[in-house]
KEKE-3310 file (N, C-alpha, C; in steps of 0.2 Angstrom, whole numbers, plus 5000, padded with zeros to 4 digits):
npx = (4999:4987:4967:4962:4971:4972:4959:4961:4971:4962:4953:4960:4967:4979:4995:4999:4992:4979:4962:4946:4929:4912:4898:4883:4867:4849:4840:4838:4842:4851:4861:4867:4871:4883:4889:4893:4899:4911:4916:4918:4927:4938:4942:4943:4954:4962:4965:4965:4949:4936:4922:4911:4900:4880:4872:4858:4864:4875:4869:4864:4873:4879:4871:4867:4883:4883:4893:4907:4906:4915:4926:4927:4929:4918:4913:4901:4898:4888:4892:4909:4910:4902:4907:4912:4925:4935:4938:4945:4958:4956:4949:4950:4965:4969:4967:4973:4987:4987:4991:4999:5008:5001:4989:4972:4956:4939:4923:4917:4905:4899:4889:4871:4856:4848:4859:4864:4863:4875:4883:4884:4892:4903:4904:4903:4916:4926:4927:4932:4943:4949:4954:4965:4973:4975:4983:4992:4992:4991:4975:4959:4944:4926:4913:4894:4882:4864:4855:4840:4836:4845:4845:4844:4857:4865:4869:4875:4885:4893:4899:4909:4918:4923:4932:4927:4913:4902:4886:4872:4878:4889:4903:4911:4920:4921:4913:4912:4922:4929:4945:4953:4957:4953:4939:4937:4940:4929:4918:4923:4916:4916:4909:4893:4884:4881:4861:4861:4874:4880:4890:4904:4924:4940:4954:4973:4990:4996:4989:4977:4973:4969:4957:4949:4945:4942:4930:4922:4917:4909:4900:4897:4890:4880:4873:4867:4875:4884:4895:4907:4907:4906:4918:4926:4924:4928:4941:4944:4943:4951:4964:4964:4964:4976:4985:4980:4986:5002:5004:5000:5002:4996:4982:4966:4948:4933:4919:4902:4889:4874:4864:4848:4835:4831:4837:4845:4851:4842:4835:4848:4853:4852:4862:4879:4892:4906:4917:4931:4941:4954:4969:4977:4982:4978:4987:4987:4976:4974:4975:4973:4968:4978:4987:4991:5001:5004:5016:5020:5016:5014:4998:4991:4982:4971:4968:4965:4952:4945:4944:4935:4924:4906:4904:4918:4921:4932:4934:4948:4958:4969:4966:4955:4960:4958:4944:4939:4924:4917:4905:4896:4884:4870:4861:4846:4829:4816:4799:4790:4778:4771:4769:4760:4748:4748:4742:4731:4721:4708)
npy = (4991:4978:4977:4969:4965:4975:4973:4962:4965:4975:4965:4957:4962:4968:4969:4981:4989:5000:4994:4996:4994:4997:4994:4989:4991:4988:4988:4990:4978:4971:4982:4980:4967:4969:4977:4976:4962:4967:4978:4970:4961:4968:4973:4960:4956:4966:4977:4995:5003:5014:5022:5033:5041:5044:5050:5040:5030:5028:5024:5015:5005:5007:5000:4987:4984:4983:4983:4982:4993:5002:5002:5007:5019:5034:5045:5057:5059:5069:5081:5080:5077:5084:5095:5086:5089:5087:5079:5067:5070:5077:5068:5052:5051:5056:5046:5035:5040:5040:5029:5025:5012:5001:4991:4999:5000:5004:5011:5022:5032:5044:5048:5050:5051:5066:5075:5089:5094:5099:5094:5081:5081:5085:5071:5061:5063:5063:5050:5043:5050:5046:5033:5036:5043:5038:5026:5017:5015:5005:5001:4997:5004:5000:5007:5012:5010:5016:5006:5008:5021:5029:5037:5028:5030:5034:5024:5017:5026:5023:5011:5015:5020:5013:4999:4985:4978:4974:4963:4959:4948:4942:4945:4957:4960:4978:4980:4993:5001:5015:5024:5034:5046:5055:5052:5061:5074:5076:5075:5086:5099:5109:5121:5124:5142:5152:5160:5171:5185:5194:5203:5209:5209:5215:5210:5213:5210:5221:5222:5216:5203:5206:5216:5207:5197:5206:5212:5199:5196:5208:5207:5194:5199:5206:5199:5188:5181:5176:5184:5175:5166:5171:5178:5164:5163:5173:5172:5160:5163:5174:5167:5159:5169:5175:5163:5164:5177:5174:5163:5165:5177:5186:5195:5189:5186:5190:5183:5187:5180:5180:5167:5161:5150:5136:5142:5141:5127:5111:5110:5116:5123:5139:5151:5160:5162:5164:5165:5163:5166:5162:5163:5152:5134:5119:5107:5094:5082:5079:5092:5102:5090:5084:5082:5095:5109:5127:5127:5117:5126:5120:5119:5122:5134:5131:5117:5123:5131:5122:5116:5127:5130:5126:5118:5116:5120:5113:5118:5114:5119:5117:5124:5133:5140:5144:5139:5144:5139:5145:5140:5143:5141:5149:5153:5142:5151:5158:5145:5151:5143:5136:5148:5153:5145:5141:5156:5157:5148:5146)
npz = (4947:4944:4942:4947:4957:4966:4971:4976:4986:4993:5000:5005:5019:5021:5032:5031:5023:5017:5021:5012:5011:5006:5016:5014:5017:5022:5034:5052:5058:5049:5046:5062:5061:5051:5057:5070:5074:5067:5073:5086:5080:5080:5092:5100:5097:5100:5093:5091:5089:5080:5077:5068:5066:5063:5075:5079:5073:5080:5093:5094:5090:5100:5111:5106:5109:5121:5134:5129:5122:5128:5124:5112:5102:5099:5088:5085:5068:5063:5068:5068:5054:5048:5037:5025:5018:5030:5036:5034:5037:5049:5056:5053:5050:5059:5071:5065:5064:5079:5082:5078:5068:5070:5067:5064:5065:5059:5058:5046:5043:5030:5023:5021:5022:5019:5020:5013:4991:4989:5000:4998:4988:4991:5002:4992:4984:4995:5000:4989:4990:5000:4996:4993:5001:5013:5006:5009:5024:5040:5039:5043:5035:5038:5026:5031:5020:5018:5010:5008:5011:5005:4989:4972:4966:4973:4980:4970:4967:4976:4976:4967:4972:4984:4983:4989:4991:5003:5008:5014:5021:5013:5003:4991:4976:4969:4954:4948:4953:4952:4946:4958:4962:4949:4951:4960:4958:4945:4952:4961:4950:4936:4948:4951:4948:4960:4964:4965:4968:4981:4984:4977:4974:4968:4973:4979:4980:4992:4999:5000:5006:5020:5016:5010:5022:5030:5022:5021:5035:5039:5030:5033:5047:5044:5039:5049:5055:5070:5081:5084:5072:5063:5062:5060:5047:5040:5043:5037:5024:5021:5023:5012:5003:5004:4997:4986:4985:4985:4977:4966:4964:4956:4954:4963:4963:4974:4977:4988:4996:5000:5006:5005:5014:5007:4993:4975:4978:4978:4995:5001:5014:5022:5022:5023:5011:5001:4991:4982:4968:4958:4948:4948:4948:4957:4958:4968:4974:4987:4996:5008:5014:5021:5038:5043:5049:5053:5054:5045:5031:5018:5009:5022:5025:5017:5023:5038:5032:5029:5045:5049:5040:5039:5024:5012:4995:4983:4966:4955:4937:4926:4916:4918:4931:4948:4960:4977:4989:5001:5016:5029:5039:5042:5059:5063:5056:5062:5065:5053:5048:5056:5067:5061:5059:5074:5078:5070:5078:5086)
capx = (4995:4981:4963:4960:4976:4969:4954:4963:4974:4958:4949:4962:4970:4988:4996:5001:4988:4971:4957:4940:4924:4907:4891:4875:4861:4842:4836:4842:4845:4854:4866:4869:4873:4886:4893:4892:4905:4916:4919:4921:4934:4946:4942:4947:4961:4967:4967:4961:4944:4934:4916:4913:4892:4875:4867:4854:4866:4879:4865:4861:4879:4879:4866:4873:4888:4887:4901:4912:4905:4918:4933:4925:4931:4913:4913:4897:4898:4886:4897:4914:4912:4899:4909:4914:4934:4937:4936:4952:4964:4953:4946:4951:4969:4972:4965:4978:4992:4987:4991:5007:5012:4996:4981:4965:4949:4936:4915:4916:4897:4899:4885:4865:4848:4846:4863:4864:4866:4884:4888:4884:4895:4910:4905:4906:4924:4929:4927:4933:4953:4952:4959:4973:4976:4977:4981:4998:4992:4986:4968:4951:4939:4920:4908:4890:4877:4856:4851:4833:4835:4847:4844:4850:4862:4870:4873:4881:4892:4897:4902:4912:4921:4925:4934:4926:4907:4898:4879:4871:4885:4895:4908:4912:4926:4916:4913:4912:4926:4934:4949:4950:4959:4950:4932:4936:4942:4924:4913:4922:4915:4915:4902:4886:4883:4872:4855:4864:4880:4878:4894:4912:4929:4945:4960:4977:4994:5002:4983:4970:4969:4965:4953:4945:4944:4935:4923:4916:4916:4906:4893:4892:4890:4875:4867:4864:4880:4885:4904:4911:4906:4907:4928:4929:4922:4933:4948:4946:4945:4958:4969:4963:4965:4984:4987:4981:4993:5009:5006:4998:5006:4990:4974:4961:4942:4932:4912:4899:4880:4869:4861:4841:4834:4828:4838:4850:4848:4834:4838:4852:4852:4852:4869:4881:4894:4909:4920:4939:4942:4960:4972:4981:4981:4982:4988:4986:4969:4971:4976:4970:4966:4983:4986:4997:5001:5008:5025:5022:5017:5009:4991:4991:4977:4966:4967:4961:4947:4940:4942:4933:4918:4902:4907:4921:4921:4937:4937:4953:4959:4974:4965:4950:4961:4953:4939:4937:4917:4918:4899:4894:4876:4863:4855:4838:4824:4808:4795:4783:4772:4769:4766:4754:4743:4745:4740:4722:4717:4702)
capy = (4985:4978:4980:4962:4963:4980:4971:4956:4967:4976:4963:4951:4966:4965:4971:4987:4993:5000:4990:5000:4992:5000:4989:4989:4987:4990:4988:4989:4972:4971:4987:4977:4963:4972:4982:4974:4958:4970:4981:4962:4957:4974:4971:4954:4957:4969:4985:5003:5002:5019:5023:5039:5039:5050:5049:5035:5023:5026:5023:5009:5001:5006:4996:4981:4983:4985:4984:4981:5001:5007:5001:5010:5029:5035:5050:5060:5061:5076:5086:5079:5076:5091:5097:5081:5091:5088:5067:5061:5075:5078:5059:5044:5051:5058:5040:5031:5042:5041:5021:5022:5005:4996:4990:5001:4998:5010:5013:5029:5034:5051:5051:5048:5053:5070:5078:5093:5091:5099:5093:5075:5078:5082:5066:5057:5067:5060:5042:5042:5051:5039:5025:5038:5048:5031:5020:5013:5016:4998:5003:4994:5006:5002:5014:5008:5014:5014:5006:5011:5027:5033:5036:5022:5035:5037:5017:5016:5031:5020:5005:5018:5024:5006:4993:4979:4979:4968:4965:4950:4943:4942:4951:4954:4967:4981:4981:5000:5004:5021:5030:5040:5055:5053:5053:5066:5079:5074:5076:5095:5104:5117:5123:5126:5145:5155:5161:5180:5187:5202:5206:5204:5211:5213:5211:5210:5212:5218:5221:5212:5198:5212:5219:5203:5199:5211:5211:5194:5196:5214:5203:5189:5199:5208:5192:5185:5174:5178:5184:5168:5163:5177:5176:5158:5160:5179:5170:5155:5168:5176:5162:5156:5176:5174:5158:5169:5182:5172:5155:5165:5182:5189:5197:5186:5188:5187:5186:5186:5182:5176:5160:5162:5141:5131:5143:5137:5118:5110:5109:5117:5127:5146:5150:5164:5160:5166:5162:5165:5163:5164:5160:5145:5127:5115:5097:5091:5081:5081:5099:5103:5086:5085:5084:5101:5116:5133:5127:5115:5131:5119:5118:5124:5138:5127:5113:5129:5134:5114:5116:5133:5131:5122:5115:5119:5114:5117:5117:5118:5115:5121:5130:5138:5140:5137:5142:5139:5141:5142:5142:5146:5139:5153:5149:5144:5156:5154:5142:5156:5141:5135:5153:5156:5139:5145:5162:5154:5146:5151)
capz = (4950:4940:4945:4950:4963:4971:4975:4982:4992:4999:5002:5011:5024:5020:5040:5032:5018:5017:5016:5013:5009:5007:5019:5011:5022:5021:5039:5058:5059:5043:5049:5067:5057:5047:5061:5079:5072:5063:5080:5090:5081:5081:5101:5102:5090:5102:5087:5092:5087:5082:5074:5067:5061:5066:5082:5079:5071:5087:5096:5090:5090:5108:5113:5104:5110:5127:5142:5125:5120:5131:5119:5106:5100:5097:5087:5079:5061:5060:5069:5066:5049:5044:5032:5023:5019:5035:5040:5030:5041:5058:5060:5051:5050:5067:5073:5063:5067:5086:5085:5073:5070:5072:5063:5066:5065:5058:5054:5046:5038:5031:5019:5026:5019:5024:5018:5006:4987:4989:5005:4997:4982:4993:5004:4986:4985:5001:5000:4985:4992:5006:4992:4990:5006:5017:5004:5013:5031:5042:5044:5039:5035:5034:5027:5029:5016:5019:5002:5006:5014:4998:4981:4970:4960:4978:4981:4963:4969:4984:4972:4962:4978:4987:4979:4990:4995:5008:5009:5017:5023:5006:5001:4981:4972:4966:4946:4945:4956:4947:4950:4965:4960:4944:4951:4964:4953:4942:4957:4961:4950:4939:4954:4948:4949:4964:4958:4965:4970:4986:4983:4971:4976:4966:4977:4975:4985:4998:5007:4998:5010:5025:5013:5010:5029:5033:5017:5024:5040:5039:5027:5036:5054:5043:5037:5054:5058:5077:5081:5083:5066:5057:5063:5056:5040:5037:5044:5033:5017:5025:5023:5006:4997:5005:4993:4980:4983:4986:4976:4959:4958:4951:4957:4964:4963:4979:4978:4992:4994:5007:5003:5009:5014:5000:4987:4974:4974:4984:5002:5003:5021:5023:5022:5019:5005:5000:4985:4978:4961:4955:4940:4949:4949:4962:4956:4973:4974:4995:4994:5011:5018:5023:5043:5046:5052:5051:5051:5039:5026:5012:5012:5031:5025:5014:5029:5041:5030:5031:5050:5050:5037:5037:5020:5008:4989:4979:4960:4952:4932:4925:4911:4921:4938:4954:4964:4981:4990:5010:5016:5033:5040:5046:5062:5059:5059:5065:5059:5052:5046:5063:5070:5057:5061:5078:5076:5066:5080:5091)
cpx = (4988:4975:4961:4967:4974:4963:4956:4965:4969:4952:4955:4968:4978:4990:4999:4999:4982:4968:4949:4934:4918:4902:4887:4870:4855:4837:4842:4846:4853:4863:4867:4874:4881:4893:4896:4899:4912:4920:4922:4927:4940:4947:4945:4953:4964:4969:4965:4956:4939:4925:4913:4902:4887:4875:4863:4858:4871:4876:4861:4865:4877:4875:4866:4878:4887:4891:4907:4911:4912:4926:4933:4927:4926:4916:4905:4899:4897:4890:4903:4915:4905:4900:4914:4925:4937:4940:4943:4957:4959:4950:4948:4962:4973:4970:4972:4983:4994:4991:4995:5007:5009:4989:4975:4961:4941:4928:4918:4907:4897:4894:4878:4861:4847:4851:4861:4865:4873:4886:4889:4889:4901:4910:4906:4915:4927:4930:4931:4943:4954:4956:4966:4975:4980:4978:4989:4997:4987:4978:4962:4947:4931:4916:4900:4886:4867:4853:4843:4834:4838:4844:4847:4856:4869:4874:4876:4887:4897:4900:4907:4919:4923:4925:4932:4917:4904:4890:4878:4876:4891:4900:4910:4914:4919:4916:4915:4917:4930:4942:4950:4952:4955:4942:4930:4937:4935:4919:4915:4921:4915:4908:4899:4886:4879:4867:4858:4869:4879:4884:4903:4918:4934:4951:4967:4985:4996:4993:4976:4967:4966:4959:4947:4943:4940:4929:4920:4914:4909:4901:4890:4887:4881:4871:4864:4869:4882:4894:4907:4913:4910:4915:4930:4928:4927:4939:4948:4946:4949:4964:4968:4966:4973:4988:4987:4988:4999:5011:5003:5004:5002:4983:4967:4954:4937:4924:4911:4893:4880:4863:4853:4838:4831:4830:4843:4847:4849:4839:4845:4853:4855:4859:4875:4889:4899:4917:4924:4941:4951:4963:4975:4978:4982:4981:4986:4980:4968:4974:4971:4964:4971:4983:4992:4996:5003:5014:5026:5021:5011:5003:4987:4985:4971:4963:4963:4953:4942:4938:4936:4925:4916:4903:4912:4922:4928:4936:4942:4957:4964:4972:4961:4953:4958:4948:4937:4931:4919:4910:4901:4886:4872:4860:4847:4835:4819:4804:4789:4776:4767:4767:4760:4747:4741:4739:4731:4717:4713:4704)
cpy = (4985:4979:4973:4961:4970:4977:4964:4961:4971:4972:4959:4957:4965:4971:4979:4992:4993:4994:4994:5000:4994:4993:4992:4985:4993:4990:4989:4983:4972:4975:4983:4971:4963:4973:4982:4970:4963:4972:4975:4961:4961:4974:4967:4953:4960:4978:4988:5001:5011:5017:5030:5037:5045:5045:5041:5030:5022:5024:5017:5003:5001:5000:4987:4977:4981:4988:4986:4990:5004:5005:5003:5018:5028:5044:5055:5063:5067:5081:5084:5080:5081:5093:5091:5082:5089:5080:5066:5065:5074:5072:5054:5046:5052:5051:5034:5033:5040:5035:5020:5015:4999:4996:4995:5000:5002:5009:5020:5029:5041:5053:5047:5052:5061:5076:5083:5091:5091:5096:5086:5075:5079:5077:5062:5058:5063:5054:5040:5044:5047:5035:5029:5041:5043:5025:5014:5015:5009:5000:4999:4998:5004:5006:5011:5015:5011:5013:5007:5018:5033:5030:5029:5026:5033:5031:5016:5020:5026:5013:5008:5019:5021:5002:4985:4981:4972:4969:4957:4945:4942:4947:4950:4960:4970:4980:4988:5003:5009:5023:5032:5046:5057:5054:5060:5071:5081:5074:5084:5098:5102:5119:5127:5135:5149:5158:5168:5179:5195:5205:5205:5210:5210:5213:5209:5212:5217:5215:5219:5207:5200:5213:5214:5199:5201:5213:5206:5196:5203:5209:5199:5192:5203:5203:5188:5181:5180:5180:5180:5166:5167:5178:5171:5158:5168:5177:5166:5159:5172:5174:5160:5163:5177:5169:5161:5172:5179:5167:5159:5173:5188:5190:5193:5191:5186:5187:5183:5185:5177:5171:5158:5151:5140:5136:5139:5127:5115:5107:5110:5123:5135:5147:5158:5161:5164:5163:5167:5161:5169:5162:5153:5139:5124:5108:5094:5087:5081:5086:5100:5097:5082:5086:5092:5106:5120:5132:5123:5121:5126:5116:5118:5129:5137:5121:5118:5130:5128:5114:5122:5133:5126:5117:5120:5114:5121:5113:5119:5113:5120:5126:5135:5143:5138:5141:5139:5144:5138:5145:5140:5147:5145:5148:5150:5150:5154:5151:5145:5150:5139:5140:5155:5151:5142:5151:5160:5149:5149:5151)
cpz = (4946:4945:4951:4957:4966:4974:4980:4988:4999:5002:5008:5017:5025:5027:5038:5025:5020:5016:5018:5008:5011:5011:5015:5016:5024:5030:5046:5056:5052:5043:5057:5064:5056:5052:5068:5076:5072:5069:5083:5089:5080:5091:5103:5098:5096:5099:5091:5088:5086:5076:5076:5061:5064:5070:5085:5078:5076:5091:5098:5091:5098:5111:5113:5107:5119:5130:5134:5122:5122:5129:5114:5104:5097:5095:5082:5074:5059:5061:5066:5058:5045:5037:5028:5021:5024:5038:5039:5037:5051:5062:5060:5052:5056:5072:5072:5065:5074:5089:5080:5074:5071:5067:5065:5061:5064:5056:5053:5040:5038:5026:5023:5023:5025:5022:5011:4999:4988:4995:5002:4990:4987:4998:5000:4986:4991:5002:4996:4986:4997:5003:4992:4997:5011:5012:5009:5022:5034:5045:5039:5039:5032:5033:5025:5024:5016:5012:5004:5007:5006:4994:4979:4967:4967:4981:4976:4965:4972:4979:4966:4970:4985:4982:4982:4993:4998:5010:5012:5019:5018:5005:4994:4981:4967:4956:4944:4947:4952:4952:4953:4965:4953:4943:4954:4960:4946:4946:4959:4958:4941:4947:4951:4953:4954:4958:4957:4969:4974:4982:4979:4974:4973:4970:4976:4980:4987:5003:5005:5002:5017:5021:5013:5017:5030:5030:5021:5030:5042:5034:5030:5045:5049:5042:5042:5056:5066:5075:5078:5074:5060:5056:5059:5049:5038:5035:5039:5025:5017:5022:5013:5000:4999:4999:4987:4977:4983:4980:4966:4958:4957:4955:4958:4965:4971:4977:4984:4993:5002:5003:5008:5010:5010:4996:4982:4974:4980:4991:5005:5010:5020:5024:5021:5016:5004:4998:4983:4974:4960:4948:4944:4948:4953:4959:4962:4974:4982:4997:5004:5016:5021:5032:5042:5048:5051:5050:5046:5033:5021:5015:5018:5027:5021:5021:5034:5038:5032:5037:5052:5048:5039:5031:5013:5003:4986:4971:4955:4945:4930:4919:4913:4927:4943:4959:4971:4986:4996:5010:5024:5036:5044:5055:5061:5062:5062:5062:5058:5051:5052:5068:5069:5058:5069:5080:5073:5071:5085:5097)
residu = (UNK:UNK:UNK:UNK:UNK:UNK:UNK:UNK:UNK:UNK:UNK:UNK:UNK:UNK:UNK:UNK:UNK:UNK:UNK:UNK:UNK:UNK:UNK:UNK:UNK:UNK:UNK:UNK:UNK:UNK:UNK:UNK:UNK:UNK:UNK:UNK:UNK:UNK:UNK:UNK:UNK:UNK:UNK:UNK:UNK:UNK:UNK:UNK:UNK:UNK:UNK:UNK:UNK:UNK:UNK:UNK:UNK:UNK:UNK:UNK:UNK:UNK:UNK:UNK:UNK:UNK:UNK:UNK:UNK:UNK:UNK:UNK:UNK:UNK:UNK:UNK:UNK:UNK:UNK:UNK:UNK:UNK:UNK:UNK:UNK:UNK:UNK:UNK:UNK:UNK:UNK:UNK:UNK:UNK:UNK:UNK:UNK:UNK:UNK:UNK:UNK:UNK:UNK:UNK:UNK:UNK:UNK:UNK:UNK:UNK:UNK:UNK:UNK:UNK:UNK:UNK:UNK:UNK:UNK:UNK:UNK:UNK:UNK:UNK:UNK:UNK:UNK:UNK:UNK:UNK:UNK:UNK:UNK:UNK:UNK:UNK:UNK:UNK:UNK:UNK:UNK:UNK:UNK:UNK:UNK:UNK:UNK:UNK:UNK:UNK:UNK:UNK:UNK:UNK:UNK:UNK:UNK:UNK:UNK:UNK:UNK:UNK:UNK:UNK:UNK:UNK:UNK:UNK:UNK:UNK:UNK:UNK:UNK:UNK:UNK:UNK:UNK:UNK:UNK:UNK:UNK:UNK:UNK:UNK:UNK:UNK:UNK:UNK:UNK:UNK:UNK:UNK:UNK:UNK:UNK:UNK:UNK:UNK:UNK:UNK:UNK:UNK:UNK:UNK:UNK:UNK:UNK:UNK:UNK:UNK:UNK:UNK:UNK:UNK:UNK:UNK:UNK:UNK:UNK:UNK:UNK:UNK:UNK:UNK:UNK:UNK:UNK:UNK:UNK:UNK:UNK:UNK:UNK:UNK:UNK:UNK:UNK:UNK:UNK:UNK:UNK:UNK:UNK:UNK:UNK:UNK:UNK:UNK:UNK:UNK:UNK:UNK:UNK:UNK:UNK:UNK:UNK:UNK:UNK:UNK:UNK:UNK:UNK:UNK:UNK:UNK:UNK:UNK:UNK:UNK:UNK:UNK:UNK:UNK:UNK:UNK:UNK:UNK:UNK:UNK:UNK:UNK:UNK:UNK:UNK:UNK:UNK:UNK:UNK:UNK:UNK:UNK:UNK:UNK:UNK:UNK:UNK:UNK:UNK:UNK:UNK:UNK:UNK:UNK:UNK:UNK:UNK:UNK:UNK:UNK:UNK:UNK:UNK:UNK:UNK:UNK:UNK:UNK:UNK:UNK:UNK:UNK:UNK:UNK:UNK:UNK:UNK:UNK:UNK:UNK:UNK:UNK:UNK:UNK:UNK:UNK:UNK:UNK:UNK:UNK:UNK:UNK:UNK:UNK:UNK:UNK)
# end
């Protein structure tokens, strides 16, 4: 399909292909504008209708919206979509699956002034397998984007990672539109190294994925994560150091640090971290955005780790092999600076 008929098809909603067009808009109004209509007419169409955004911009729809709110699958981004690996399988997918058969209706906003650098490059990543994870599924996705709030680098992303954009009322086929297995694979990586590494581990079958198990979990339970936590981020290494063993053959490398707040690259939250470097290759570019389960077997323990971490970055080439970084968010500490103000006054 040439480029000029991928953009007609996303522009004119064929009843049983994607169509997934980035909004641009600089103000409330401008974002109401965009967004209120859109919902309207998945409502008076009759679709399943869902939006999938932060707080304020739900907030904001509601209000809008009214009585008509209560047609709406309202979902928080920040939570839902936290770790951006997770949206295509746990949101947008499980929404369309739910209403086989029918057109739906979508706001998904999974990037916002405010997100990490990494969590924003696997928010680039994700927009970007939309075209391919959903491209034969009836759903209209829009995804708005705050051109004041973001960079401009991060609105050009969005015209690289939607093939139709809409601003002021217009709508026009993007110019930059790239590839999408092509950009994603160019956004994962290699992964910029930490500044330090606590700890490294070489493992290898029958009992290396025990091994490795219990190394996270014993680090992370020192670094400050709580039980719970400290379970989900073990178990998700857990799963990942099994793919090693089964799917390579060969000895995987496991490192592990604790990521202090503002270390590493700028704003990135206090964290602990914890990285499986193998020999393999995974061709798959949605390797783990897959819906499945244990009985499906493929990508069931990659899918898992997405459910599990804060965020998961996988980079994988068939000469380097592949690396996959589950990170696991610290709760905050205390605001020493506002103790210390405190503390100085008479």
């Amino acid at each position: 399909m040439s480029t000029d008929d991928e953009h007609a098809r996303h522009r004119q909603g064929d009843a049983d292909t994607l169509v997934h067009p980035a909004l641009f808009y600089a103000d409330d109004e401008a974002y109401l504008a965009g967004t209120v209509p859109f919902l309207r007419e998945g409502i008076d169409a009759g679709e399943p209708v869902m939006m999938a955004a932060p707080p304020d911009r739900l907030d904001l729809v509601h209000a809008a919206l009214g009585p008509q709110t209560s047609d709406v699958v309202l979902h928080d981004m920040t939570v839902a979509g936290r770790n951006p690996g997770r949206i295509i399988a746990g949101v947008l997918r499980a929404f369309v699956d739910e209403h086989a058969g029918r057109r739906v209706r979508i706001i998904g906003e999974p990037i916002w002034a405010g997100r990490s650098p990494a969590e924003y490059a696997a928010a680039v990543q994700h927009e970007a397998l939309i075209n391919v994870a959903l491209a034969d599924r009836p759903a209209t996705i829009l995804c708005p984007y705050d051109t004041t709030a973001l960079a401009p680098a991060m609105v050009a992303d969005a015209e690289r990672t939607h093939p139709v954009i809409l601003e002021r009322g217009t709508s026009s086929a993007s110019t930059h539109y790239a590839d999408p297995a092509e950009l994603a694979q160019w956004v994962s990586g290699p992964l910029a190294d930490p500044d330090e590494i606590g700890e490294t581990l070489v493992f290898g079958a029958p009992d290396g994925p025990r091994v490795v198990r219990r190394a996270v979990a014993e680090h992370a339970l020192r670094a400050g994560l709580d039980e719970d936590r400290a379970a989900d981020l073990s178990l998700a290494a857990y799963e990942v150091a099994v793919n090693t063993v089964v799917h390579t053959g060969r000895p995987g490398l496991l490192a592990l640090w604790t990521r202090e707040q503002g270390r590493g690259a700028e704003g990135e939250p206090a964290a602990v971290v914890c990285e499986v470097q193998d020999s393999g290759w995974i061709a798959d570019p949605l390797v783990g955005r897959h819906r499945s389960g244990p009985a499906e077997g493929r990508g069931y323990g990659l899918s898992l780790a997405h459910q599990l971490c804060d965020l998961v970055q996988i980079h994988s080439d068939p000469g380097d092999g592949t690396t996959v970084r589950m990170t696991a968010c610290l709760p905050p500490g205390p605001d020493l600076s506002a103790r210390g103000a405190s503390a100085r006054r008479p």
